[in-house]
N, C-alpha and C positions, 0 to 999 in steps of 0.2 A: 504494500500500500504506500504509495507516495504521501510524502509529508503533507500536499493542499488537502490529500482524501481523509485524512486523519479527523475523526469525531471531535465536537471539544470535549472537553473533561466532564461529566457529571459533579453537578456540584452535591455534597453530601446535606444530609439533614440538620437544620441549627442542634447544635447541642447546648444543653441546659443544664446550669450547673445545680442540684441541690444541695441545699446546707440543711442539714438538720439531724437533730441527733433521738428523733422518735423512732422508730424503725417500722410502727405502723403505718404513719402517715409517708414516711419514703417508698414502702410500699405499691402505697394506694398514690402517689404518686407520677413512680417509675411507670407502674401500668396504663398510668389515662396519656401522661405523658410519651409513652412508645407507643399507645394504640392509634396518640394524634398526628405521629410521623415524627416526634423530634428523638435523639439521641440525648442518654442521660448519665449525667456522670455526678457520686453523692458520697460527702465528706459528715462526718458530725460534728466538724469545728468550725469555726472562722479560723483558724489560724492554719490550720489545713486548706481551707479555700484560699488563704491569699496564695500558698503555695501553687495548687492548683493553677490558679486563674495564670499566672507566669509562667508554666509551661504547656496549657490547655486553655485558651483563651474561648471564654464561653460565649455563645449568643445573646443569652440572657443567665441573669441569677436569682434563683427562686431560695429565698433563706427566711428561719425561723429566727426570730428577735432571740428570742432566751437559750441561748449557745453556749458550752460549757467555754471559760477562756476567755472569748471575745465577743461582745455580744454581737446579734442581727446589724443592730443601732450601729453600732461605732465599727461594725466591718463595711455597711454601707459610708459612712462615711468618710473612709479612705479610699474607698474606692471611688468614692466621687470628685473626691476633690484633688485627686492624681490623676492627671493629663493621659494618660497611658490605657484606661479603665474608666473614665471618666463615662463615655458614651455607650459604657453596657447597662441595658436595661437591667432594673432589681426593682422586686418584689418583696418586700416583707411582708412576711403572716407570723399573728399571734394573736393569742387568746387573752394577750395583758392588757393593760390600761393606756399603756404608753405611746401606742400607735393613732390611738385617738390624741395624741397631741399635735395639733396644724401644728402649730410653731417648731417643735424637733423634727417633723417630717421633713418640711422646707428645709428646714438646716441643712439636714443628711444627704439632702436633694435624692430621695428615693422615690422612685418613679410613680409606684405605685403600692399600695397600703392594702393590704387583705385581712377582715377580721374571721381567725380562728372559729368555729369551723366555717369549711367556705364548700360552695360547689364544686364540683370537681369541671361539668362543664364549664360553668363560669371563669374558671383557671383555666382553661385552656384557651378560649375566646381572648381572655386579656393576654395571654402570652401572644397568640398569633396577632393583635393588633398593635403590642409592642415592637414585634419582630417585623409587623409588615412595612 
């Protein structure tokens, strides 16, 4: 096959990072999220996801505020306000009180706020409008 006849490349499925350190809810998860086409890769730390994200740069980041370490809160917001990271979407989800605060959300500049429990299709619809 001559090089002009040559396919492009297939591009692969957004991959989506989870953070969270439930093992139900990665679960319930990993399955809505593979059944909707994305690729998923799941840490139970923030300190583990900055790793992560440095040699597996994700499409979007799907994490729980209340992380053993580092929390949701303060790993969204290094990630935002470092140039490198700054334009991957994140989702925080929790069942705390804290996410109901406008004013630290803005801060963190996190995309978008999910209160604990949530639809699972409704997660998905906001991932794919984030990523769209």
């Amino acid at each position: 096959m001559a090089a002009d006849d040559q396919q492009p490349a297939q591009t692969s499925n957004p991959m989506i990072l989870i953070v969270d350190d439930d093992l139900s809810s990665i679960r319930i998860l990993e399955m809505g999220l593979k059944r909707a086409g994305y690729q998923t890769v799941v840490t139970p730390t923030g300190r583990e996801a900055l790793e992560i994200i440095q040699s597996h740069r994700p499409d979007l980041i799907l994490m729980d505020d209340f992380l053993p370490v580092l929390a949701g809160s303060e790993l969204c917001r290094r990630l935002k306000y470092n140039p490198e990271t700054a334009t991957i979407p994140i989702i925080l989800a929790s069942a705390g009180e804290r996410i109901r605060d406008q004013a630290l959300m803005q801060e963190i500049r996190v995309d978008y706020v999910l209160s604990k429990p949530f639809n699972l299709t409704e997660l998905i619809q906001i991932v794919g409008s984030l990523l769209g």
